[in-house]
KOLDRENPA-425510 format. One line per 5 residues: number of its first residue (from 1); their letters; for each residue x, y, z of N, C-alpha, C. Coordinates in nm, 2 decimals, always signed. Layout:
# residues N
NUM	A	X/Y/Z/X/Y/Z/X/Y/Z; ...
END
This chain:
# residues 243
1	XXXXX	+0.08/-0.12/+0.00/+0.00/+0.00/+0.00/+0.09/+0.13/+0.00; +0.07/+0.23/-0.08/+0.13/+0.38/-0.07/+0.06/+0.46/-0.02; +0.03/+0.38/+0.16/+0.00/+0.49/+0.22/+0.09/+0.54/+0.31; +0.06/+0.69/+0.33/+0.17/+0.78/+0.41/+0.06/+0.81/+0.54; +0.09/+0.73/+0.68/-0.01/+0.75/+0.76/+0.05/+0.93/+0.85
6	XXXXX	-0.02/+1.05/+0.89/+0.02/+1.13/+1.01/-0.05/+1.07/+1.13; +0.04/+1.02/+1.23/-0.02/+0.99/+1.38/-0.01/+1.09/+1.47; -0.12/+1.16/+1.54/-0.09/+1.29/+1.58/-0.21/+1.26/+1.72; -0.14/+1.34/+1.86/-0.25/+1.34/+1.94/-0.23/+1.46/+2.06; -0.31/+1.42/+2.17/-0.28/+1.51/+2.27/-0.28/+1.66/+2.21
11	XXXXX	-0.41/+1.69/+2.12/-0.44/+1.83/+2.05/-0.40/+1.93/+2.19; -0.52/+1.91/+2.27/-0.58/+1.95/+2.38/-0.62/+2.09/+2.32; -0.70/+2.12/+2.25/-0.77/+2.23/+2.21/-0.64/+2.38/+2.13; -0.54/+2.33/+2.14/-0.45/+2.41/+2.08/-0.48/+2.42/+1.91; -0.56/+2.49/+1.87/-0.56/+2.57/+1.74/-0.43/+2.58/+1.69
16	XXXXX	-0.34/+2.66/+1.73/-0.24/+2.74/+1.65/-0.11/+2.62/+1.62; -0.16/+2.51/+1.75/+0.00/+2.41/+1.67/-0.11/+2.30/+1.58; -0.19/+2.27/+1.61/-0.30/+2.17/+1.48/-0.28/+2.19/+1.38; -0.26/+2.36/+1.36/-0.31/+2.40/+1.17/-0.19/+2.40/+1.14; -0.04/+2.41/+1.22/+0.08/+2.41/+1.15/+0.11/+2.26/+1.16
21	XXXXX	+0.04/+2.17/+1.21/+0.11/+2.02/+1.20/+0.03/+1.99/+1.10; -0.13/+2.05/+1.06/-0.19/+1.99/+0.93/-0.13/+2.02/+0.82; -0.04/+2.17/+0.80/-0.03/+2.19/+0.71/+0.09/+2.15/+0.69; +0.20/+2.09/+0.79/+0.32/+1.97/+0.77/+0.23/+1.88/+0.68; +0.15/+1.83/+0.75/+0.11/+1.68/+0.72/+0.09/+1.72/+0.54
26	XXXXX	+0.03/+1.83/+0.48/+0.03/+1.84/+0.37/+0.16/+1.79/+0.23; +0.27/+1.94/+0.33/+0.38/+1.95/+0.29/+0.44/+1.76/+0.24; +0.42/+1.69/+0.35/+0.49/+1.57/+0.34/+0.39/+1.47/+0.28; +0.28/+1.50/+0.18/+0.21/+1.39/+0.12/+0.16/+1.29/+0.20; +0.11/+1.34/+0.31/+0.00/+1.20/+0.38/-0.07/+1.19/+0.29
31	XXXXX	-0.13/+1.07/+0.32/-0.27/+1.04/+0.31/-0.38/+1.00/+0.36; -0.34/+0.95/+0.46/-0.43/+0.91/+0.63/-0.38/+0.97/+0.72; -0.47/+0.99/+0.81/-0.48/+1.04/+0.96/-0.52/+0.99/+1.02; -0.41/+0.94/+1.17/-0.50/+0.85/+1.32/-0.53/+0.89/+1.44; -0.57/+0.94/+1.46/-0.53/+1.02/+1.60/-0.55/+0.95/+1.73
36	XXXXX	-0.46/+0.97/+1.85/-0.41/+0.89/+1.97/-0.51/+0.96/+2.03; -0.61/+1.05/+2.03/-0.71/+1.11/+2.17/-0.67/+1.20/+2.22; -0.76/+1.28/+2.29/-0.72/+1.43/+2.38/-0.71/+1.52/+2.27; -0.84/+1.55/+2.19/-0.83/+1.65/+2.09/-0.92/+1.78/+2.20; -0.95/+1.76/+2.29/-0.97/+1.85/+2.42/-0.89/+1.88/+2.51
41	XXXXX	-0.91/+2.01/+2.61/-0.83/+1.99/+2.75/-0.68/+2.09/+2.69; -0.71/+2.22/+2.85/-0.55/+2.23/+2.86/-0.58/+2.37/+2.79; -0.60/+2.39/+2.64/-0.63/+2.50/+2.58/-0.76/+2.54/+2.60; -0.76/+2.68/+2.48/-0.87/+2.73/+2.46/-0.96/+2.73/+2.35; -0.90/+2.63/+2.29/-1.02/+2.65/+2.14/-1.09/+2.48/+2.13
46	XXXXX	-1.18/+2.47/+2.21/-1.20/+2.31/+2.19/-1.29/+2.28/+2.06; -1.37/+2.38/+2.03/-1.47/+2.39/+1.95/-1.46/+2.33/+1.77; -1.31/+2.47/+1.79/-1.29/+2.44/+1.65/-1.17/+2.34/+1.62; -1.07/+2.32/+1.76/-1.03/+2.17/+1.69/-1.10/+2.04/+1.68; -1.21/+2.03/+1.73/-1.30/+1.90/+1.71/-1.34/+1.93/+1.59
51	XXXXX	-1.33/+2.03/+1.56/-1.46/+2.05/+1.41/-1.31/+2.04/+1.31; -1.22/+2.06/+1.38/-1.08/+1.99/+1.18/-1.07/+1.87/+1.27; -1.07/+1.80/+1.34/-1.04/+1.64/+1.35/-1.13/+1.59/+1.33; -1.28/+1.63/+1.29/-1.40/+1.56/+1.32/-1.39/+1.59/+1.14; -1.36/+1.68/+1.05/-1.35/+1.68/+0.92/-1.27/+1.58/+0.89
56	XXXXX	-1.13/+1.56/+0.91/-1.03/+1.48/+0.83/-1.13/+1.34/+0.86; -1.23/+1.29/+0.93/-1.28/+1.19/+0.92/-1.20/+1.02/+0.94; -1.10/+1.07/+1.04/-0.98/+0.92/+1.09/-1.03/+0.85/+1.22; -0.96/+0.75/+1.22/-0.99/+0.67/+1.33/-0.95/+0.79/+1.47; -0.98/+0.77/+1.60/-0.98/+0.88/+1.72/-0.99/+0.77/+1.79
61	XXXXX	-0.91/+0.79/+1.92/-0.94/+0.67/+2.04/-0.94/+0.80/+2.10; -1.02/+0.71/+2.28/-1.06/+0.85/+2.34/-0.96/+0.86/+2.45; -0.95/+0.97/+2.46/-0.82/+0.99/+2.55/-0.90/+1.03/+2.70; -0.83/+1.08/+2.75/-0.84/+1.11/+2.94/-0.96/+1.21/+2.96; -0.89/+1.33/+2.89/-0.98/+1.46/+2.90/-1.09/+1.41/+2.77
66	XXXXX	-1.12/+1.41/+2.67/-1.22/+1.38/+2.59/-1.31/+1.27/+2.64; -1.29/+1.20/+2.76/-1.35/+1.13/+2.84/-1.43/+1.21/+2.93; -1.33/+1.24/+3.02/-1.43/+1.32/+3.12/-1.51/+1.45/+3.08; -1.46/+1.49/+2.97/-1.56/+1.63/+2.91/-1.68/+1.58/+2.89; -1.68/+1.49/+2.84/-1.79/+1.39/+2.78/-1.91/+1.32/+2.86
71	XXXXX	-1.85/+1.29/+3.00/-1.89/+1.18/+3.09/-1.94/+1.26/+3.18; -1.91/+1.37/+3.22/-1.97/+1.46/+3.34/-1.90/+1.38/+3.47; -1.82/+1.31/+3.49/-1.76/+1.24/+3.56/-1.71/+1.33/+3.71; -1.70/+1.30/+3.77/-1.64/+1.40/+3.88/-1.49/+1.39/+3.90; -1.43/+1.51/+3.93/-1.31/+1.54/+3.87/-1.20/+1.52/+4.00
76	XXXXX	-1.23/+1.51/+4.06/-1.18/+1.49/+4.23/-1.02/+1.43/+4.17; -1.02/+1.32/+4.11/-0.83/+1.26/+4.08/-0.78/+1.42/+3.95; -0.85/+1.52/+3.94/-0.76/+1.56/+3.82/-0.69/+1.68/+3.91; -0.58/+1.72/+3.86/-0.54/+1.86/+3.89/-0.60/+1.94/+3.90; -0.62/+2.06/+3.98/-0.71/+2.17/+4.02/-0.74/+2.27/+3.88
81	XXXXX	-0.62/+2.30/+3.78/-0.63/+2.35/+3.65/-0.68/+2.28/+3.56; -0.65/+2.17/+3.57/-0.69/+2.04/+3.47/-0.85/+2.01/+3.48; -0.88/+2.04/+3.61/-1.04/+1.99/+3.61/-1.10/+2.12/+3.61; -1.04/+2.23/+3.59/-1.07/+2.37/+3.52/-1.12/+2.39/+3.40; -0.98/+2.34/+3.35/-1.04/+2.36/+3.17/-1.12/+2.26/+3.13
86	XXXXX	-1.15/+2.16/+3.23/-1.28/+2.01/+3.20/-1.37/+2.06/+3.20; -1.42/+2.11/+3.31/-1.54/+2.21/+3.35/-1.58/+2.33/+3.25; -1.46/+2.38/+3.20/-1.49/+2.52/+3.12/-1.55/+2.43/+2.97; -1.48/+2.34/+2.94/-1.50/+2.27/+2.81/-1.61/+2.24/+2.81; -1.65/+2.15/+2.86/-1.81/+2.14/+2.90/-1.90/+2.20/+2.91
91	XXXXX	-1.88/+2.38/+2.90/-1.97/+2.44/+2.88/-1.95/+2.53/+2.73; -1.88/+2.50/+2.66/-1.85/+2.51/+2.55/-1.87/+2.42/+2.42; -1.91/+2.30/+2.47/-1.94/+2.22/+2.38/-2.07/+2.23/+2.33; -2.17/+2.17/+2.23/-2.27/+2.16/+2.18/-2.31/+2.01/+2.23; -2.42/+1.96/+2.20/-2.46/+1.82/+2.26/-2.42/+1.75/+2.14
96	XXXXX	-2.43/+1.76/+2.02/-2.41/+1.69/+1.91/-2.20/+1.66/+1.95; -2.16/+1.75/+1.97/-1.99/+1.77/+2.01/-1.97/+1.72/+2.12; -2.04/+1.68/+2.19/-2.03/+1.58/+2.30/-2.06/+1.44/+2.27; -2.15/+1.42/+2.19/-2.19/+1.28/+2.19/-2.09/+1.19/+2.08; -2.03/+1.34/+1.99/-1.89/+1.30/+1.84/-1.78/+1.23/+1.99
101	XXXXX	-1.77/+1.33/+2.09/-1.67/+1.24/+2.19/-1.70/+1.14/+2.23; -1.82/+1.10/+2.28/-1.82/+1.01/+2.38/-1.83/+0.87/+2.24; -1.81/+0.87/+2.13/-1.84/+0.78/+2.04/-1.67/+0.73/+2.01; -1.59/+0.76/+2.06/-1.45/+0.75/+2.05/-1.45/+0.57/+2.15; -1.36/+0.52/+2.07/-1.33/+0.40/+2.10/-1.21/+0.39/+2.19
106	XXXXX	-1.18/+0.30/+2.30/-1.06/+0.34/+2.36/-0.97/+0.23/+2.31; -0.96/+0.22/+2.21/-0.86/+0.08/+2.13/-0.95/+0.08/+1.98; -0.83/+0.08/+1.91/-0.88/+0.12/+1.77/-0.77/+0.03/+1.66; -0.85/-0.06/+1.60/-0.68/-0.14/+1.52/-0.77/-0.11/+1.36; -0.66/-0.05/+1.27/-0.71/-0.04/+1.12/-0.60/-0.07/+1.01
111	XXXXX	-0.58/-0.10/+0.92/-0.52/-0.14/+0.84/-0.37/-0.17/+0.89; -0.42/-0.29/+1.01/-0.25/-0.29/+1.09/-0.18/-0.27/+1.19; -0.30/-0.13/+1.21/-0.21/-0.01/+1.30/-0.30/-0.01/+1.42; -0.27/-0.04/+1.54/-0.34/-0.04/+1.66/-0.31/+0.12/+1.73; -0.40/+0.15/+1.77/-0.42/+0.29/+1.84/-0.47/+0.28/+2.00
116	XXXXX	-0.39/+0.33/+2.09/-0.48/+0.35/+2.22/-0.38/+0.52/+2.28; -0.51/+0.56/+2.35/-0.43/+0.68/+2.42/-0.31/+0.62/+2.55; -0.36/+0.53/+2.58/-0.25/+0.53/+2.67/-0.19/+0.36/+2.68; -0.26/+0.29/+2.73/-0.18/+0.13/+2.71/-0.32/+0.05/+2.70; -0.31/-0.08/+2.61/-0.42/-0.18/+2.57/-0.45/-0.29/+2.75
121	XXXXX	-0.37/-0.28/+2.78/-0.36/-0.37/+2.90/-0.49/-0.29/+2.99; -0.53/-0.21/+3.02/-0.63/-0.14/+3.06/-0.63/+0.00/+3.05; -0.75/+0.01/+2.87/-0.70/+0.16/+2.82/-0.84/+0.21/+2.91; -0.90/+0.19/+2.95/-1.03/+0.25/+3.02/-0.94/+0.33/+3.19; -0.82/+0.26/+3.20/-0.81/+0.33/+3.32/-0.68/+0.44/+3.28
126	XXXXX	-0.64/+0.47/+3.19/-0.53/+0.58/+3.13/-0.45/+0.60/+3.24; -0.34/+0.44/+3.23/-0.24/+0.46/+3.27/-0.11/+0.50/+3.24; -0.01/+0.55/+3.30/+0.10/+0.66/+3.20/+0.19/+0.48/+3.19; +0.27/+0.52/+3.10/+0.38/+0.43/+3.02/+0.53/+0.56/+3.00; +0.64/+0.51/+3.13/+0.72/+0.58/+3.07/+0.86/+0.49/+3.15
131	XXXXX	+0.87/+0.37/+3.18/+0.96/+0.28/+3.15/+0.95/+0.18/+3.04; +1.01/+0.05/+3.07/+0.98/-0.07/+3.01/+0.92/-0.15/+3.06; +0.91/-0.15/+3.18/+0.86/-0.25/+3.29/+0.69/-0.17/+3.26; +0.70/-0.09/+3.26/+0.54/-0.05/+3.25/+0.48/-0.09/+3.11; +0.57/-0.11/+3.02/+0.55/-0.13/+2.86/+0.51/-0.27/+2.85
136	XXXXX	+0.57/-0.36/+2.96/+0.57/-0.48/+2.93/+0.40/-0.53/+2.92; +0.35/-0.47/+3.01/+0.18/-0.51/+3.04/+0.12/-0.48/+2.91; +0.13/-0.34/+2.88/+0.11/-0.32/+2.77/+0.11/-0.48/+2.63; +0.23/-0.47/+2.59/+0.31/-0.55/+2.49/+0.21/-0.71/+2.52; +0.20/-0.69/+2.67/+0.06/-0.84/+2.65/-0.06/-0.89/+2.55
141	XXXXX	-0.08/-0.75/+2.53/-0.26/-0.75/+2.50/-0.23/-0.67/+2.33; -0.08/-0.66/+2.26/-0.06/-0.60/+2.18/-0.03/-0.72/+2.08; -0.11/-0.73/+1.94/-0.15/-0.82/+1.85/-0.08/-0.73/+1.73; -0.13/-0.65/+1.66/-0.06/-0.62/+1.57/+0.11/-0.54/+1.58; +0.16/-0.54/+1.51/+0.33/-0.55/+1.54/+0.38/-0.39/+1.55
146	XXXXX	+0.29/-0.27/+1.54/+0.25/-0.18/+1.57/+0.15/-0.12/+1.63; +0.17/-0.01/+1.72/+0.10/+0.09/+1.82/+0.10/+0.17/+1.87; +0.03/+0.30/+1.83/+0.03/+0.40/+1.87/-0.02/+0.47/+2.00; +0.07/+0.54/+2.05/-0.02/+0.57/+2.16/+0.05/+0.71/+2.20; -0.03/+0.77/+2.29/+0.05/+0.93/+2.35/-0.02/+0.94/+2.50
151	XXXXX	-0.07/+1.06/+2.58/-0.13/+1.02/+2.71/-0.02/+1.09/+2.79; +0.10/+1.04/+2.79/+0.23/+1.10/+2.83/+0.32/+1.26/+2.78; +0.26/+1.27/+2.68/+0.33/+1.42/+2.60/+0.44/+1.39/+2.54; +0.52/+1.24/+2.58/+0.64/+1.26/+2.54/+0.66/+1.15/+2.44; +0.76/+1.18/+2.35/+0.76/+1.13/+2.23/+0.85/+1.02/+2.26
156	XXXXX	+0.84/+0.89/+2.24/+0.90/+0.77/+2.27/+0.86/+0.66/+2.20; +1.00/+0.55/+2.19/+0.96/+0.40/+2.12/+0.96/+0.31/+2.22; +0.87/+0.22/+2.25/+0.93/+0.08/+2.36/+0.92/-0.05/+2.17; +1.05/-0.15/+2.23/+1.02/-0.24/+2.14/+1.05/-0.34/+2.20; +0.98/-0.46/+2.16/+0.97/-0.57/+2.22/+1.00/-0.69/+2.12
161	XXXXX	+1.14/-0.72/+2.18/+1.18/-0.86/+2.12/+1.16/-0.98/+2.20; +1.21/-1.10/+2.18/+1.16/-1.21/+2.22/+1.18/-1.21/+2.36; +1.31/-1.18/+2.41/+1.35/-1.19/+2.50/+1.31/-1.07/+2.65; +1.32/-0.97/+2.55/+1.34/-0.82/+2.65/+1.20/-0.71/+2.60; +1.22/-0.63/+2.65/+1.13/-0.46/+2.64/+1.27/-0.38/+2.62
166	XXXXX	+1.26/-0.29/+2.56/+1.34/-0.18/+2.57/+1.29/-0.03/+2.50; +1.36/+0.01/+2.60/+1.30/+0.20/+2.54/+1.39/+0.25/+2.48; +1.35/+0.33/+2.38/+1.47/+0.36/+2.34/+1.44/+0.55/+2.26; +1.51/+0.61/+2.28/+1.43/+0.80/+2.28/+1.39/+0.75/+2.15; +1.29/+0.86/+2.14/+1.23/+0.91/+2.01/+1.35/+0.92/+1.88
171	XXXXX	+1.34/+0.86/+1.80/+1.42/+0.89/+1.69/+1.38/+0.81/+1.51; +1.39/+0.88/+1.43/+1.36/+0.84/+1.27/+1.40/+0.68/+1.29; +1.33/+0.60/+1.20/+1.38/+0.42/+1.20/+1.29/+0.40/+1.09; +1.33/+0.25/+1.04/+1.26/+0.18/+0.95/+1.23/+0.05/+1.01; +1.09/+0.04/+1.04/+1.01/-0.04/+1.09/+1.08/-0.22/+1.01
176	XXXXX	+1.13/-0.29/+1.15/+1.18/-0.40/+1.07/+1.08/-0.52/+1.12; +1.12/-0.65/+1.06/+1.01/-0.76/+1.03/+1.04/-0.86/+1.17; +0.95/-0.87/+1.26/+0.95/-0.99/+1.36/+0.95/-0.90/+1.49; +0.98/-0.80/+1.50/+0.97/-0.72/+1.64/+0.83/-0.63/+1.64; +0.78/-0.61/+1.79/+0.66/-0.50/+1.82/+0.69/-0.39/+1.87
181	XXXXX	+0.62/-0.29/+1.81/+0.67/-0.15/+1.83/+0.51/-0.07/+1.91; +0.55/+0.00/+2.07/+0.43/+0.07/+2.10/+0.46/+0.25/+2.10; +0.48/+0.30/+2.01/+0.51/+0.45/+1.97/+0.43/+0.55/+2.00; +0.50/+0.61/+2.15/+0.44/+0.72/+2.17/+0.48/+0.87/+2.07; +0.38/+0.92/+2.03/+0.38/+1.01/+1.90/+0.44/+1.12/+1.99
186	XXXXX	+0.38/+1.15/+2.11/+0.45/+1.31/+2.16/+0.29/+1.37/+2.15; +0.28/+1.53/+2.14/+0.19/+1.59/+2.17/+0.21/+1.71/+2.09; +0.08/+1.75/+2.03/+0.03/+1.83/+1.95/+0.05/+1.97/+2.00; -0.04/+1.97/+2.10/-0.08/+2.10/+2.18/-0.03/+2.10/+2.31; -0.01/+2.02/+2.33/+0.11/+2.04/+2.48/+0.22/+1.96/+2.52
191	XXXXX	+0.35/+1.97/+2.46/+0.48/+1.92/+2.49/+0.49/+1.88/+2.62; +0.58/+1.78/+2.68/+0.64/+1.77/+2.81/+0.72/+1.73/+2.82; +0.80/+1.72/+2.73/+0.97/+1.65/+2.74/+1.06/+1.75/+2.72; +1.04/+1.91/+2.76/+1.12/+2.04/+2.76/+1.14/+2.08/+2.60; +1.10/+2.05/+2.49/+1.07/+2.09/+2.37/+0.95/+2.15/+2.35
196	XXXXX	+0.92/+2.24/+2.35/+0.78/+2.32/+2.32/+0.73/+2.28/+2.21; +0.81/+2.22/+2.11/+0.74/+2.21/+1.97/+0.64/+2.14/+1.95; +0.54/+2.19/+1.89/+0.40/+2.04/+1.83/+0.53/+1.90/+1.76; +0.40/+1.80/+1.83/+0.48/+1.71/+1.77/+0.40/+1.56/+1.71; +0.40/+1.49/+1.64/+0.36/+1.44/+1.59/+0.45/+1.34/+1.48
201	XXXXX	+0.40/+1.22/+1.42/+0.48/+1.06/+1.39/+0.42/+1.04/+1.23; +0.48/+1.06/+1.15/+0.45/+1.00/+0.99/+0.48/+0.86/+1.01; +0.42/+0.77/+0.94/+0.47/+0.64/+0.89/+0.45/+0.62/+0.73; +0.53/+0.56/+0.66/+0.51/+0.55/+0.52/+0.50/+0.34/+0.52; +0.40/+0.34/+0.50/+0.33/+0.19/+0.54/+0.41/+0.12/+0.39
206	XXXXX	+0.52/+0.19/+0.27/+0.54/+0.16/+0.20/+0.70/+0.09/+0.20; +0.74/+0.23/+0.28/+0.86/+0.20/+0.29/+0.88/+0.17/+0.45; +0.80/+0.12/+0.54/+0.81/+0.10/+0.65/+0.92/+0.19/+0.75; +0.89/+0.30/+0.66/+0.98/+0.38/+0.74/+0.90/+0.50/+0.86; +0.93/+0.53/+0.99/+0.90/+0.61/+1.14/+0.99/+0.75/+1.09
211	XXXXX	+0.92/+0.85/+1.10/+0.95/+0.95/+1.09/+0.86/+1.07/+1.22; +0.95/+1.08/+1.34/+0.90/+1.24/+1.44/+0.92/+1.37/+1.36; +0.84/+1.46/+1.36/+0.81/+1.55/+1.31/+0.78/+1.64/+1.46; +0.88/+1.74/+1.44/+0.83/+1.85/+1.56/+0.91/+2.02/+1.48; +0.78/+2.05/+1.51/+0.73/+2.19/+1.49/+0.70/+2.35/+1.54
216	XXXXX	+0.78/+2.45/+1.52/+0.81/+2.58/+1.56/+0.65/+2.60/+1.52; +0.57/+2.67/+1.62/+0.42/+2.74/+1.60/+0.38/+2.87/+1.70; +0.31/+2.91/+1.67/+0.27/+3.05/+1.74/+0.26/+3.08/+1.87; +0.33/+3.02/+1.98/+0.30/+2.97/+2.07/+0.22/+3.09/+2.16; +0.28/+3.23/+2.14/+0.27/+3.37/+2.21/+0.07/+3.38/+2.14
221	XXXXX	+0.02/+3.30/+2.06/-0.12/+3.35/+2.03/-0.20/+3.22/+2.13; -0.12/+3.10/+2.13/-0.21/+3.02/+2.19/-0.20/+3.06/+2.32; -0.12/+3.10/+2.42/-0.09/+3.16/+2.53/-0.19/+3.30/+2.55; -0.20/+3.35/+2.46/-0.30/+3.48/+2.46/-0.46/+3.44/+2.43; -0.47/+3.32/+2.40/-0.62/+3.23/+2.38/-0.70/+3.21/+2.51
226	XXXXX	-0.54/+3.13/+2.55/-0.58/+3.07/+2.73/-0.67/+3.20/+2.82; -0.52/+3.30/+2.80/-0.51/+3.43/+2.90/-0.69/+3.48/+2.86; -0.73/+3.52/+2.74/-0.86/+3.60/+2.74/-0.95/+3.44/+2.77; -0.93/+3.36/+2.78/-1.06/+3.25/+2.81/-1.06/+3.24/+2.96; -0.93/+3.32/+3.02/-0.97/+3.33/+3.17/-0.92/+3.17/+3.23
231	XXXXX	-0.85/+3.08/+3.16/-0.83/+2.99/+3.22/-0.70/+2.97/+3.29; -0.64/+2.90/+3.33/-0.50/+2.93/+3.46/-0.42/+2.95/+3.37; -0.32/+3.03/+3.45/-0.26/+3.13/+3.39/-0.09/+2.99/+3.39; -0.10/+2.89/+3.42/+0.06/+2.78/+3.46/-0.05/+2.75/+3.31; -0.09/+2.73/+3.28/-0.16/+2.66/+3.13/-0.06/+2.72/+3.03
236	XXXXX	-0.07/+2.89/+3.01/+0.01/+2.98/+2.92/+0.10/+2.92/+2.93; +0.23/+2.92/+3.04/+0.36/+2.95/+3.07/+0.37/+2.80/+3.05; +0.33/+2.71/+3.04/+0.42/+2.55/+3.03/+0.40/+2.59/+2.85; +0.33/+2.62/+2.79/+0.35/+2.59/+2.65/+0.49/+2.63/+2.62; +0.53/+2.75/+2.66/+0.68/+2.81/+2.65/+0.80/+2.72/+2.66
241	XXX	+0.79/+2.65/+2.79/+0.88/+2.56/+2.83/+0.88/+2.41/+2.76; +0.80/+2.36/+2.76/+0.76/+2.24/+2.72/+0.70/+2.14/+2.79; +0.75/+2.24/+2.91/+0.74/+2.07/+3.06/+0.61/+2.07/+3.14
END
């Protein structure tokens, strides 16, 4: 197949790095789009990133925040900011834009490629993945020889050979034959590995080649989005940093 997949997640309502990773994704001849979940949360534009991810019309697993916006859930385990902009989003949404979320699958496998926001071993409780030993649970319940996932912000490979797990940083590869790969893509709209850049994972399903893609974007307009929506003000200031 000469398909060129973009795997992109963790939007979290950021407008201004979405439209510069879609219009990477142009630049580089995709053709498919998958998204890892959390196209809410964090920012301030939830509206109109649901409405370009709900266009490109791709597979979406449901992430943490696109859960609880959704579910009316009570927020007691989130962060005091975190269950801010949950609360705020929720009243920003339409009912038809709530129910496009709550229709998100939390495990998603399509032409190959398995998708979960955070690990298959139990994606309903969005647990973080950021050794090997935590990977390993994962790599149980993982059937196709690829898998996407984000949840974490940070951009990482775990791979699993016969013997072992190993992590190994984010870096370009060509997907080889007999090993399983669980690839965290990184984050769209909010970095956390001290790179502020949007970030986001091409695959070319042709040449089985992994390509990270991270991206310089407006960050001083999304920071001025937050500021006039009145939401916490550590929201602005981490986009800067990354962390």
């Amino acid at each position: 197949m000469d398909k060129i997949f973009a795997i992109f997640g963790d939007v979290h309502s950021n407008i201004d790095a979405l439209n510069v990773v879609l219009d990477d994704c142009r630049s580089q001849g995709v053709t498919d789009f998958l998204c890892t979940g959390d196209v809410v949360g964090y920012n301030a534009c939830p509206h109109e990133c649901l409405q370009i991810v709900r266009d490109l019309g791709c597979p979406i697993v449901m992430g943490n925040h696109d859960h609880y916006v959704s579910s009316a859930q009570n927020l007691e385990d989130f962060n005091p900011a975190a269950a801010e902009v949950i609360e705020w989003t929720r009243h920003q949404l339409n009912d038809d834009e709530m129910a496009f979320l709550r229709s998100f699958p939390f495990v998603k496998t399509t032409m190959g490629i398995t998708l979960v926001h955070a690990t298959m071993d139990n994606p309903e409780a969005f647990g973080y993945v950021f050794d090997h030993l935590q990977a390993e649970a994962h790599f149980a319940h993982q059937i196709t020889p690829l898998c996407f996932h984000g949840h974490t912000h940070c951009p990482m490979i775990y791979e699993k050979q016969v013997s072992a797990v190993y992590r190994i940083d984010a870096q370009d590869f060509r997907l080889p034959i007999g090993r399983k790969y669980f690839i965290n893509v990184g984050s769209v709209g909010q970095p956390r590995d001290g790179d502020p850049r949007a970030t986001y994972v091409i695959f070319d399903m042709k040449t089985r080649q992994i390509t990270f893609r991270r991206l310089e974007y407006d960050i001083a307009a999304a920071q001025e989005r937050i500021r006039r929506a009145g939401l916490p003000e550590r929201l602005a200031e981490r986009l800067a940093t990354g962390n």
